[in-house]
LUMNU-971386 format. One record per residue (C-alpha): residue number from 1; z, x, y. Coordinates in steps of 0.2 Angstrom, whole numbers, always signed. Example, Ala and Ser with C-alpha at 12.3 -4.5 7.8 and 13.67 -1.06 7.14 Angstrom:
<sevexs>
1 +39 +62 -22
2 +36 +68 -5
</sevexs>
This chain:
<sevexs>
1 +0 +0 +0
2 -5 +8 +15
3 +6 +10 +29
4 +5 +0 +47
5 -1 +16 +55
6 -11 +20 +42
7 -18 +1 +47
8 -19 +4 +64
9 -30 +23 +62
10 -43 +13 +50
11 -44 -1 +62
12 -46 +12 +77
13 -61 +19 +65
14 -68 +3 +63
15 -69 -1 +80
16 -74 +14 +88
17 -89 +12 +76
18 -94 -5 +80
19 -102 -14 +94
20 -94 -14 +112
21 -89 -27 +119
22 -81 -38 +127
23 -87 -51 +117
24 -89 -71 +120
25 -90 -84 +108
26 -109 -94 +110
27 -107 -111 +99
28 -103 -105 +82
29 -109 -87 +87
30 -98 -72 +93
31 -109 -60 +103
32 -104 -44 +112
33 -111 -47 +129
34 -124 -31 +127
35 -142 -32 +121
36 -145 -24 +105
37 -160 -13 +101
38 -179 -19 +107
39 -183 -30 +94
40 -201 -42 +91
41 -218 -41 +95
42 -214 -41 +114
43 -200 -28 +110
44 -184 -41 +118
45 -167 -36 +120
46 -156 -49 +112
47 -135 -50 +112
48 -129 -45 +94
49 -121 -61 +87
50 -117 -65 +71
51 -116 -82 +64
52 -97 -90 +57
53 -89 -104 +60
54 -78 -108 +73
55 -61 -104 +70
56 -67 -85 +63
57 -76 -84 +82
58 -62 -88 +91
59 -51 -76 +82
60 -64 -62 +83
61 -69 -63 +102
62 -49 -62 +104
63 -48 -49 +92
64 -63 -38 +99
65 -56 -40 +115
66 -41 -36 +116
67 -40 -20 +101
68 -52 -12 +111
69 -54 +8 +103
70 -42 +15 +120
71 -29 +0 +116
72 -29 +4 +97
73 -27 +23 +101
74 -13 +20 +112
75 -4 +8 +96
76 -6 +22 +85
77 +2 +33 +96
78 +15 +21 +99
79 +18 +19 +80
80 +18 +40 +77
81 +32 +41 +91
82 +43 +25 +86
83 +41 +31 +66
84 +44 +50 +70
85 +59 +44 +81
86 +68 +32 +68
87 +82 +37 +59
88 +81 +45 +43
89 +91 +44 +27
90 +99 +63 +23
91 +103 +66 +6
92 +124 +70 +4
93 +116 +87 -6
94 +108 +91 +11
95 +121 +91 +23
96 +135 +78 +29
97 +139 +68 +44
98 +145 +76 +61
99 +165 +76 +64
100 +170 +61 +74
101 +172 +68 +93
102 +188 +75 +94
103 +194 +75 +76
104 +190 +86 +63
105 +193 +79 +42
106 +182 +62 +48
107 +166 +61 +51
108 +157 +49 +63
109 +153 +31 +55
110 +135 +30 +46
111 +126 +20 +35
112 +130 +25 +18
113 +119 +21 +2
114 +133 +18 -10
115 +128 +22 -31
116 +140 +12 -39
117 +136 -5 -29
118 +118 +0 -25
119 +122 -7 -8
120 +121 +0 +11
121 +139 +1 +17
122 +145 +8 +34
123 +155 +22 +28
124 +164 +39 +35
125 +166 +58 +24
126 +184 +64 +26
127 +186 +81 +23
128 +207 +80 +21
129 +218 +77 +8
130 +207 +62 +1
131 +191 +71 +3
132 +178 +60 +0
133 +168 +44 +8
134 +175 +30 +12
135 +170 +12 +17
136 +181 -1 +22
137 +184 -8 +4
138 +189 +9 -3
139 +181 +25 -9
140 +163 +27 -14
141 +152 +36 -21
142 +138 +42 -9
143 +121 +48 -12
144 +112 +47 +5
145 +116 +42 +23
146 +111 +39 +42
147 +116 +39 +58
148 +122 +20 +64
149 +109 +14 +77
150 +115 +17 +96
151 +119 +4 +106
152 +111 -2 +123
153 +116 +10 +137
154 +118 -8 +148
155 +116 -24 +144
156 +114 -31 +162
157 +116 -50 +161
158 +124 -52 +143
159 +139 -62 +143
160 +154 -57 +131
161 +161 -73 +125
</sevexs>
């Protein structure tokens, strides 16, 4: 199964290959409002349409218009940055959480990946006399982690109830 950027780099292929638009719908024809090569006896220029029906038009002429080849460039690049900056789950073999500021046996709290209950749990590693991880229903046995999500830096109009 390919990924969504994977999606989005064939779908910039595909249209940087076809016909420019922008594109209008003519009865149950979407044409790119550009003349295709000379054609006929007389050598015409005609739009390049092709023929479907009418919901399959619409959708295209929306579709050609708005995923132009720059705009799909751009969501490619969007969906490199938001995938490259997204956390990642470490491997407990790799390396273990940071200590919590100011403290040193507990880490900060993570997302834990628990073996026993195949579950995702937040969880901290404390490095004292009960080394281990631990979640808020008791020890577990950890095989990767990640960072906890950061909160808004402002949350200008939200109401605490």
């Amino acid at each position: 199964m390919q990924t969504l950027l994977e999606q989005l780099q064939k779908l910039a292929l595909l249209a940087a290959a076809a016909t420019a638009g922008p594109w209008v719908r003519e009865g149950d024809m979407a044409c790119a409002e550009v003349l295709g090569p000379p054609t006929g006896k007389f050598a015409m220029q005609y739009p390049v349409c092709s023929s479907i029906d009418d919901e399959d038009a619409a959708f295209i002429v929306a579709v050609r218009n708005v995923l132009t080849p720059e705009n799909l460039t751009l969501l490619v690049a969007g969906q490199a940055a938001l995938a490259a900056a997204a956390p990642q789950w470490v491997s407990v073999a790799e390396r273990l959480p940071e200590a919590e500021e100011g403290y040193t046996e507990f880490s900060t709290w993570v997302l834990a990946y628990t073996m026993a209950g195949r579950q995702i749990e937040a969880s901290y590693y404390f490095k004292g006399p009960l080394k281990g991880w631990h979640t808020p229903t008791g020890k577990a046995d950890v095989t990767h982690w990640m960072p906890l999500p950061t909160a808004r830096a402002t949350m200008e109009g939200a109401s605490h109830a």
